[in-house]
C-alpha positions, 0 to 999 in steps of 0.5 A: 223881436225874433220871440215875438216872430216865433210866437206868432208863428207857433201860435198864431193870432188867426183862430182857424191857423191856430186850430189847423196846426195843432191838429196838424202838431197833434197828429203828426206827433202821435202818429210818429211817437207810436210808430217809435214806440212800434220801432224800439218794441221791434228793437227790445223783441229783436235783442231779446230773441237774438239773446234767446236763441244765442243761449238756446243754441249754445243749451242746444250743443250742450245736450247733443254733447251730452247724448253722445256721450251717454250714448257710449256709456250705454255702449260701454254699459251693454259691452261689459254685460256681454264681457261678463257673460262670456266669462260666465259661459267660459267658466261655465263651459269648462265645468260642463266638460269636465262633468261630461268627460267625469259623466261618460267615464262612469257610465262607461266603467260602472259596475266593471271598475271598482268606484277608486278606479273609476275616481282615478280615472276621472281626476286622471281625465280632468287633470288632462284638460286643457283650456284657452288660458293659463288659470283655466283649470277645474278642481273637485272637491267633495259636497262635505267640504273635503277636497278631492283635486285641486290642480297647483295644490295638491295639499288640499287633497283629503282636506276638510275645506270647510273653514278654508278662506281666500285672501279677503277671508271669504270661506270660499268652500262653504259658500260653494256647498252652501250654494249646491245643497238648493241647486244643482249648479251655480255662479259666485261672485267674489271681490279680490282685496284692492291691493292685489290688483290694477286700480284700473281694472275689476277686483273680481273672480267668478266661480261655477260649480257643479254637482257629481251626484255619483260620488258626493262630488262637485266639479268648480272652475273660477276665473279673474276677471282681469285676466280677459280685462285688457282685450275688452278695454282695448276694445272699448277704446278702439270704439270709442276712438272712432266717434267723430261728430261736428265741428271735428268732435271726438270722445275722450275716455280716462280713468280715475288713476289718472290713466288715458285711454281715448286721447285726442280721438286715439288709442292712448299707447303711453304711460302718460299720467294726468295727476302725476304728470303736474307739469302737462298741460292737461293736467289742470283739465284732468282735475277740472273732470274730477272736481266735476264728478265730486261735485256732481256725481251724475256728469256735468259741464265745465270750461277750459282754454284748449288748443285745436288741433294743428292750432296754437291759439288755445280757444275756450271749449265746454266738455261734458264728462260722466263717470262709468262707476265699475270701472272708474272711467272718465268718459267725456266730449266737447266743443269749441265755442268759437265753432258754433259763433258763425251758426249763433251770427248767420240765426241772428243775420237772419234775425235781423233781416226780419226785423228790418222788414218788420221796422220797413213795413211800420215806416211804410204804414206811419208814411202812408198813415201820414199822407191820408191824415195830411189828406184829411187835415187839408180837407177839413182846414179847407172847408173848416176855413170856408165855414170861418170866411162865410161867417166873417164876411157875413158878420163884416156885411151884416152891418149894413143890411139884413141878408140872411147867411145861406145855411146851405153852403156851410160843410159844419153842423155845428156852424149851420147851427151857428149860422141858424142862430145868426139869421135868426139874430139878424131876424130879431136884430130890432130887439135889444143888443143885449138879449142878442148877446145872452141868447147867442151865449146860451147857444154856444154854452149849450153847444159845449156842453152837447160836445163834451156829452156827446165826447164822454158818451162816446168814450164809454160806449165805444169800445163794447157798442162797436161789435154789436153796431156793426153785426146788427148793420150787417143784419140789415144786407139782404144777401146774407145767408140764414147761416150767417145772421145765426153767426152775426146774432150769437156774435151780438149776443155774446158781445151784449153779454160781455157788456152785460156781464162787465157792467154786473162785476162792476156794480158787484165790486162796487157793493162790495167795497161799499159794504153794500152787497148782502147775503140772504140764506136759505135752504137749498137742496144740493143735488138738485142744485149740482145737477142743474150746473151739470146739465148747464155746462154738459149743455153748453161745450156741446154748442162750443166747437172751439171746445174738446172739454169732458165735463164731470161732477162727482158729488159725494154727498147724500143726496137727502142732505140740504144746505143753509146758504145764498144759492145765487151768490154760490151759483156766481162763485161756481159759474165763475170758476167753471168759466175761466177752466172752459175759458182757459182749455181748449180741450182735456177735462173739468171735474167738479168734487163736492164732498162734506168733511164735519160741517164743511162743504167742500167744492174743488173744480179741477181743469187740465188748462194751461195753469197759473205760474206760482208767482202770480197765484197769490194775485189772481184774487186781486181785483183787474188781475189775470194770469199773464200767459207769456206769448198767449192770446189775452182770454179777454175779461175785467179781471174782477171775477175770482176777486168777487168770488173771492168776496163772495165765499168769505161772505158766506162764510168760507176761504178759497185757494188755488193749486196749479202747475203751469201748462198742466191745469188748475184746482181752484178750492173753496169752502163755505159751512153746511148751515 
C-alpha cells in the first residue's frame, strides 16, 4: 500500500502533474548540483591556495634568511679586503720610510763621504726605526742576491742569498730579485706550512720590496698576516654579534675547527669546542652545518630541535649556513617555525573570509535563481494546466455538440496547433473515425519531429549564432553611433569568421582522416609568396590595438629560386602558425626564418609569446589539443589547428617541430622539399 501511495505521488497518473514536477525535480536538482559543484570548487581553490601560500610563506622567511646572511658574508668579504690592504700599506709604509731616510742620507753625504760611510750610515739609520709591532722591521739585501742587513740575523750579512728557502721551501730571495729586475717595487705573497699556525687563522706572509739603485740594493719588509688576524676577527664578530632581525633572530658565526665565534647573538669569550665537546647539546647542530657544507658547498637549509631563549621547550628551527672559504667560517641564521604560525593562520583566517563570501554569494545566486526558476515553473504549470483544461473540457463536451474550441484562449503554439486540428476534426467530424485518427496521428508524428528538428538545430547553431544574432539586433537601434556599428560590424564578422574558420578545420580534419584531402603542386615563386604573407600581417597588427607585436621575415633565399608545392596548403600551415604566435603575444616580436639547406626548405616562425611547458609540447599536434596556460584566459579555438598543420606538412613531404620555453616564446619549425 505505502508503494503504491509513493508511486502515485512520484509519479503521478495526471500527465500535466507529471510534466510539472519533473521540470520541477529537473530544475531544482541541476541548479543545486552546480551550485555544489560552484561550492567544492571554492573549497578545493580555498585548500589548494591556503597550501600555497603556507609554502610560499615558509620559501619566503627562507630567502629573507639567507639574504642576511649573504649579506654579512659580503660584509666579511669587503671587511677582509680592506685588512688585506691595510696590511699592505703597513708594509708598504715601512719600506718607504727606510727608502727615504736611506734616500735623504745619500743625497745629503754624497760626494763628502766615502760610498762604505754612506752604507753604514744608512743600515745604521734603518736599524734605528721603530714600528707599531714587534716583527715590524725592514732588511736590506743586494740585487745579486747577497745579504747586506737582516735584523735578528746577522748571519745573512755578506750571504749569497740566492738559494735561501723559508721553511715551506719557497726561494724567497730569488723571488724577490726576480720581481725587481721588471719593476721598481712590488707585493709577495707567501703561504706559511699549515703546521706552523692556528687552523683558525690565515697561513700567510706579505712581502714589499724596493729598489736602491744607488748601491744595487733593495730595502724589504714582511709581515704575518695573523699577527693583525685576531683584532680584524674581533671586529668582524662584534658586528656580526649586532644583527638582529624578526622574530628575535640573530647570526650565529663558527669556524671549521669547531670554534664559536658569534653565539646566541654574542662575542663567544670560551674555549667551548663544538666537535670535541660530544656531550653539548650544540654539538649534534654543529655537525648537522658541516654535513650541510659537504653536501652542499654553496650553503644550504637544515632542521633541528632548539630551545628559545629564556624556554625550555625546545621548538623545530630552520638555519641557513654558508662557508666563508679563506677562513673556514660557519656563518649562519634562522628561525622558529612555530613563530611564523600566527602570520601563515591570520593569511589563512583571512583566506577563509574570502571564501565564506564567496560560497555566501553562490548561495545567495542558487536562492535567487531558485526563486525565478520557481516563478516560471508556476507560470507555465499554470497556463500549461489551462491549455490541458480547455481541451478536456472540449473533448468531454464535444460529444454532444459541434462547438468549436477558441483557439485564442490558448497560451501554446503548440496546443493552438492542437486545437486548429481539433476544429477541423470537429468540422470533418461526419467523415469516418479512422481518418479522424490518422490525420491526428500525423499532426502530432509531425509535431515531434518538428521539436526534435528544431531542438537539434538549436543545439549546433546556438553557441556561434548567438554573437552574430545579437550585434546584427543591436544594428537595428537608431541611436547607435556610426563609431559603434563599426565595432558592432567587425564583432559579427569576427564571430561569422570563427564559425567559418571552425567549420573549415573540421571538413579539413575530416578529409584528412578519410584520406580524402589531396595536394596539388606546382611551381611557386617564393619571394613573392613570403612578401605577400609579410604585407598581410604588417597589415593587419597595425589595425590590432590590443597588439604591441614587431613582425619580420628574414628570407635567405635567392629571390630567382621557385619551389614545387601546394601553395595554399603551405599558406593554411604558415597562416596557422603565425595566428597562434599573434594569438598568444600581447606584445615582443615575430620572426619568420626561410632558408634552403640541400634541397630542404626551412621555415621557422619564432614568437616571444607566453611559451609551451615541456610536457605538453608532444600534444599540442594532437587534434582538440591546446596548450594549458594555468591561470590564463582560454585563447579560445578548436584545437585542431597545429594537428591539421601538422598533416598538411607530412603531406607535402616534410616533419615539424616546436621548441619553447614556457613564459619566453616559442619556435615552431617545419620542413617541406624544394621540388
Amino acid at each position: 500500500m505505502l508503494k503504491i501511495l509513493i508511486s502515485k505521488i512520484v509519479i503521478p497518473s495526471n500527465i500535466s502533474d507529471y510534466l510539472s514536477r519533473t521540470l520541477i525535480v529537473i530544475t531544482v536538482a541541476t541548479t543545486l548540483l552546480i551550485g555544489s559543484v560552484l561550492i567544492i570548487q571554492q573549497t578545493l581553490h580555498y585548500n589548494k591556495i591556503s597550501k600555497q601560500k603556507s609554502n610560499e610563506y615558509l620559501e619566503n622567511q627562507k630567502i629573507y634568511i639567507q639574504d642576511i646572511v649573504k649579506n654579512e658574508l659580503e660584509y666579511i668579504r669587503i671587511q677582509n679586503e680592506i685588512f688585506k690592504q691595510n696590511i699592505n700599506e703597513e708594509v708598504r709604509n715601512n719600506v718607504t720610510q727606510a727608502f727615504l731616510t736611506a734616500e735623504t742620507i745619500y743625497q745629503k753625504y754624497a760626494g763628502i763621504k766615502s760610498d762604505d760611510e754612506i752604507k753604514a750610515l744608512i743600515i745604521a739609520s734603518i736599524s734605528s726605526l721603530r714600528f707599531d709591532m714587534e716583527y715590524e722591521e725592514v732588511f736590506i739585501s743586494n740585487l745579486n742576491g747577497t745579504g747586506v742587513y737582516y735584523p735578528r740575523r746577522p748571519e745573512f750579512t755578506g750571504k749569497n742569498m740566492l738559494h735561501f728557502k723559508d721553511a715551506n721551501g719557497s726561494p724567497v730571495v730569488l723571488d724577490e730579485i726576480n720581481l725587481l729586475k721588471s719593476k721598481d717595487e712590488g707585493f709577495l705573497s707567501f703561504i706559511i706550512n699549515s703546521d706552523l699556525v692556528s687552523e683558525s687563522s690565515p697561513s700567510k706572509k706579505t712581502s714589499f720590496v724596493k729598489k736602491f739603485g744607488h748601491f744595487n740594493w733593495y730595502f724589504g719588509s714582511k709581515q704575518y698576516v695573523e699577527d693583525y688576524f685576531p683584532k680584524f676577527r674581533n671586529e668582524i664578530a662584534r658586528k656580526i654579534s649586532t644583527v638582529r632581525f624578526k622574530y628575535g633572530g640573530y647570526v650565529f658565526m663558527n669556524c671549521m675547527d669547531g670554534s664559536p665565534i658569534v653565539m646566541d647573538g654574542a662575542v663567544y669569550m670560551g674555549d667551548l669546542n663544538l666537535i670535541k665537546n660530544t656531550e653539548n647539546i650544540r654539538h649534534k647542530v654543529f655537525m648537522q652545518e658541516l654535513e650541510v657544507l659537504k653536501t652542499n658547498p654553496n650553503g644550504g637549509f637544515f632542521y633541528y630541535q632548539w630551545n628559545k631563549m629564556n624556554d625550555s621547550i625546545p621548538s623545530e628551527k630552520c638555519s641557513y649556513v654558508q662557508l666563508f672559504k679563506e677562513y673556514n667560517w660557519l656563518i649562519g641564521a634562522g628561525f622558529y617555525l612555530d613563530e611564523i604560525n600566527q602570520s601563515i593562520k591570520d593569511q589563512k583566517n583571512k583566506l577563509w573570509e574570502d571564501q565564506k563570501s564567496s560560497i555566501l554569494t553562490i548561495l545567495l545566486i542558487l536562492i535567487l535563481l531558485l526563486f525565478f526558476e520557481g516563478m516560471i515553473i508556476s507560470r507555465f504549470n499554470k497556463r500549461y494546466k489551462s491549455d490541458f483544461e480547455r481541451f478536456f473540457n472540449f473533448f468531454y463536451s464535444s460529444k454532444n455538440n459541434f462547438n468549436q474550441l477558441n483557439i485564442s484562449e490558448l497560451n501554446f503554439d503548440e496546443f493552438r496547433r492542437a486545437g486548429i486540428a481539433a476544429n477541423e476534426m470537429i468540422t470533418l467530424r461526419e467523415e469516418t473515425e479512422k481518418k479522424l485518427l490518422e490525420e491526428h496521428r500525423k499532426a502530432m508524428e509531425s509535431d515531434r519531429l518538428k521539436s526534435a528538428f528544431l531542438a537539434n538545430m538549436s543545439h549546433e547553431i546556438r553557441t556561434p549564432m548567438n554573437s552574430i544574432l545579437g550585434f546584427s539586433e543591436l544594428l537595428e537601434s537608431d541611436t547607435l553611433s556610426e563609431k559603434d556599428k563599426l565595432v558592432y560590424l567587425k564583432q559579427i564578422r569576427k564571430n561569422g569568421d570563427m564559425l567559418l574558420n571552425v567549420i573549415h578545420n573540421i571538413m579539413d580534419i575530416s578529409k584528412i582522416e578519410a584520406n580524402l584531402l589531396s595536394i596539388r603542386k606546382r611551381p611557386v615563386k617564393l619571394s613573392k609568396f613570403m612578401e605577400e604573407i609579410g604585407h598581410h600581417y604588417m597589415e593587419l597588427l597595425s589595425t590590432r590595438n590590443d597588439k604591441d607585436i614587431l613582425f619580420k621575415i628574414n628570407n635567405e633565399v635567392n629571390r630567382e629560386v621557385s619551389i614545387q608545392t601546394d601553395e595554399t596548403r603551405l599558406r593554411q600551415v604558415i597562416d596557422n602558425l603565425i595566428g597562434n604566435a599573434i594569438k598568444f603575444a600581447s606584445s615582443g616580436s615575430i620572426l619568420v626564418d626561410v632558408k634552403l639547406e640541400s634541397d630542404l626548405l626551412h621555415f621557422d616562425i619564432t614568437d616571444t609569446g607566453i611559451g609551451i611547458p615541456l610536457d605538453q609540447q608532444a600534444a599540442i599536434f594532437e587534434r582538440f589539443m591546446q596548450a594549458d596556460q594555468g591561470d590564463k584566459i582560454n585563447s579560445g579555438g578548436t584545437g585542431l589547428g597545429l594537428a591539421i598543420s601538422k598533416n598538411l606538412v607530412q603531406l607535402l613531404g616534410g616533419n615539424i617541430q616546436v621548441k619553447s620555453e614556457f613564459g619566453k616564446g616559442s619556435t615552431f619549425s617545419f620542413y617541406i622539399p624544394k621540388g
